[in-house]
Every structure is written in C-alpha cells, then in structure tokens.
C-alpha positions in Angstrom: -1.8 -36.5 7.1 -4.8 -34.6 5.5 -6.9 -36.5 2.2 -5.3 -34.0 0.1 -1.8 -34.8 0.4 -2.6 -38.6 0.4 -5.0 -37.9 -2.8 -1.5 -36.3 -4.4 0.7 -39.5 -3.4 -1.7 -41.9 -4.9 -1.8 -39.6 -8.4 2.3 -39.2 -7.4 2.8 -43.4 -7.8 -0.1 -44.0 -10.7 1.6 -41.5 -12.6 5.0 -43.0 -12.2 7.2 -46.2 -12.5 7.0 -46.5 -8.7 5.0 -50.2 -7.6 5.1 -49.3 -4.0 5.7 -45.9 -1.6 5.6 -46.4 2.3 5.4 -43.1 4.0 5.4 -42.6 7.8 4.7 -38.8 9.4 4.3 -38.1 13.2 1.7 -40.7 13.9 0.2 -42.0 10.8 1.6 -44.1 8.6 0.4 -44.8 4.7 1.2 -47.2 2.0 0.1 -47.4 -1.6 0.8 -50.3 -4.0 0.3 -49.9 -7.5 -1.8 -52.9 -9.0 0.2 -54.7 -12.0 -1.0 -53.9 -15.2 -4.3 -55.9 -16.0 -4.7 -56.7 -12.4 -8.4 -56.7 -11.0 -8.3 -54.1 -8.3 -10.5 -54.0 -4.9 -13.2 -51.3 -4.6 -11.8 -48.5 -2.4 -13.2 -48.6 1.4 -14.6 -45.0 0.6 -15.5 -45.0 -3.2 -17.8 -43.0 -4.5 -21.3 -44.3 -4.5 -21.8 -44.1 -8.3 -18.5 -46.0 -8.7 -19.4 -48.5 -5.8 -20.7 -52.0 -7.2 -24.5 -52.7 -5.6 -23.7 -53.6 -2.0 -26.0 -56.7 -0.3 -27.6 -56.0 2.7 -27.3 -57.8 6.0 -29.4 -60.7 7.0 -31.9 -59.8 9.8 -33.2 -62.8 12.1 -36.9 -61.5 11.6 -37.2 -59.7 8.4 -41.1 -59.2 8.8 -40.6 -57.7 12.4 -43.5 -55.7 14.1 -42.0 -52.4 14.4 -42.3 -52.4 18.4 -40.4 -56.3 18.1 -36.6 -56.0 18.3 -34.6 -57.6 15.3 -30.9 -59.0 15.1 -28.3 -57.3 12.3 -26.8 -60.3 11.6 -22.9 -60.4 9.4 -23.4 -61.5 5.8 -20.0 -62.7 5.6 -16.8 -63.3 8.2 -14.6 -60.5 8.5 -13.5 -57.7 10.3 -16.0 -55.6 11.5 -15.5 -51.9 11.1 -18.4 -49.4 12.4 -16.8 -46.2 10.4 -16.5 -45.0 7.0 -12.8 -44.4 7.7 -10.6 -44.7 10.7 -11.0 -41.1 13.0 -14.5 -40.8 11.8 -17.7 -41.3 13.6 -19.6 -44.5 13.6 -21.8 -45.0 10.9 -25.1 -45.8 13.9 -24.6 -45.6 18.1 -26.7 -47.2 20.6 -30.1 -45.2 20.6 -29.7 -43.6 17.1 -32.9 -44.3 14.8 -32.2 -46.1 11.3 -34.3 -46.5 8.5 -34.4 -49.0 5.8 -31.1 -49.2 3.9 -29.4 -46.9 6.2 -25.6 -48.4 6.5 -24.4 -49.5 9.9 -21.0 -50.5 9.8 -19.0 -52.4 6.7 -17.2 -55.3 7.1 -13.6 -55.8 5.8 -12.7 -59.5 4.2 -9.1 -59.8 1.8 -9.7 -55.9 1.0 -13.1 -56.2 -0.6 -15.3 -53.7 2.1 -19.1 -54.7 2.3 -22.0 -52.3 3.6 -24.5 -53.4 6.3 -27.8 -52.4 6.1 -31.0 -52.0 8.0 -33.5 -54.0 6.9 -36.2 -51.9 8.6 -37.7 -48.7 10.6 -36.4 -48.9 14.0 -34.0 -47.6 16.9 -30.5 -49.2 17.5 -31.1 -51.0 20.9 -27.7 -52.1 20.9 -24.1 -52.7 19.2 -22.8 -56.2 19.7 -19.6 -56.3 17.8 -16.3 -54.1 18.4 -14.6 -51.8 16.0 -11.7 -53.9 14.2 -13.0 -57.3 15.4 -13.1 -60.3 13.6 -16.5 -61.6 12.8 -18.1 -64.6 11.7 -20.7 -65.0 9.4 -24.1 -64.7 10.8 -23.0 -63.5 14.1 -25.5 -60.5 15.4 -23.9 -57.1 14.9 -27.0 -55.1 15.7 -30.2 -54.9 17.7 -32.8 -52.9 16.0 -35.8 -52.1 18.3 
C-alpha cells in the first residue's frame, strides 16, 4: 500500500462520519481511528519536524567521554524499541556507521507516544544491543558509541 493512498484514507475518514476503517490488501494491513472530538491526539510516528514537540535525548552512561572511550546509549523510558523511521525502512544508525551529536538512533514506542534517541556525542556505533520491536526497559543500553 503506497503513502499516497493511505494519506487519502486518513483525509477519506477525517472528512467523514466514519470513527473507524480497517483495510487489508495483499500483505499489509492498515487501520485508522478517528479521535472523538476534543480528544488529545498522539504525535504521529513520522510527523513533521516543525510539528513534532522537542524530543529528550537519551541518557549516556559517560556523558563527558573522551572521544577514543566507548559510551552506552542508554533507553530514557520502557518501551518498544524501534531502530526505523517506519516499518520497511532502513535503520536510523548500523553497527560501524559514525553519528554526531543529536543524530537520532532509533525511537522508542510507549502507549503510542514515539520518543527519538539521540547521540549524545562524536563517535562511531560500536554496537547495537537491542532488537527491532523489542520491549525495553528504562535505562537498559541500546547503543555503544566508540
């Protein structure tokens, strides 16, 4: 299912007394539920930046590393762990890759609300210590920055 046609459902059901449309085609499979009237509603997983609320960044376990000293990426919060923008993209950082400060490196997903993880520092990912769509606890190492 391309963005288009799913940009065109979401208009379909905001624009019409529909609460909820399920659609399944081939493979994929997409719901949208329409918010009640007044409702707060989640920031979308791939909002734009300018309509994105300031993100925090992750806690590192040495935030005044040497740049030769490897550094944890630690969670800020328990959730599921996501290393993608969206699924079927590439990962936001792979083992090797070289980050700078405030460079995402994965988001993690709790009750709908999508927080970005950042680096902290210069460096080159040393290693990835969580897998895609597992759930994470606060604090646990995500990262190694080297």
């Amino acid at each position: 299912m391309d963005i288009a046609r799913v940009r065109a459902l979401v208009e379909l059901v905001a624009s019409r007394p529909i609460a909820e449309l399920t659609l399944s085609e081939g493979g994929s499979r997409i719901r949208i539920v329409k918010a009640p009237s007044g409702a707060p509603v989640a920031p979308a997983w791939r909002a734009p930046p300018a309509m994105s609320p300031p993100l925090p960044a992750a806690k590192t376990e040495a935030p005044h590393a040497a740049p030769d000293e490897e550094m944890l990426v630690r969670a800020p919060t328990t959730g599921i762990f996501h290393r993608s923008p969206a699924p079927g993209e590439p990962p936001f950082v792979a083992e090797g890759d070289r980050v700078t400060p405030g460079q995402q490196l994965c988001v993690i997903e709790a009750m709908k609300v999508f927080t970005a993880v950042t680096a902290e520092r210069e460096g080159r990912i040393t290693a990835v210590l969580a897998a895609n769509g597992e759930m994470i606890q606060a604090d646990q190492p995500l990262f190694r920055i080297g």
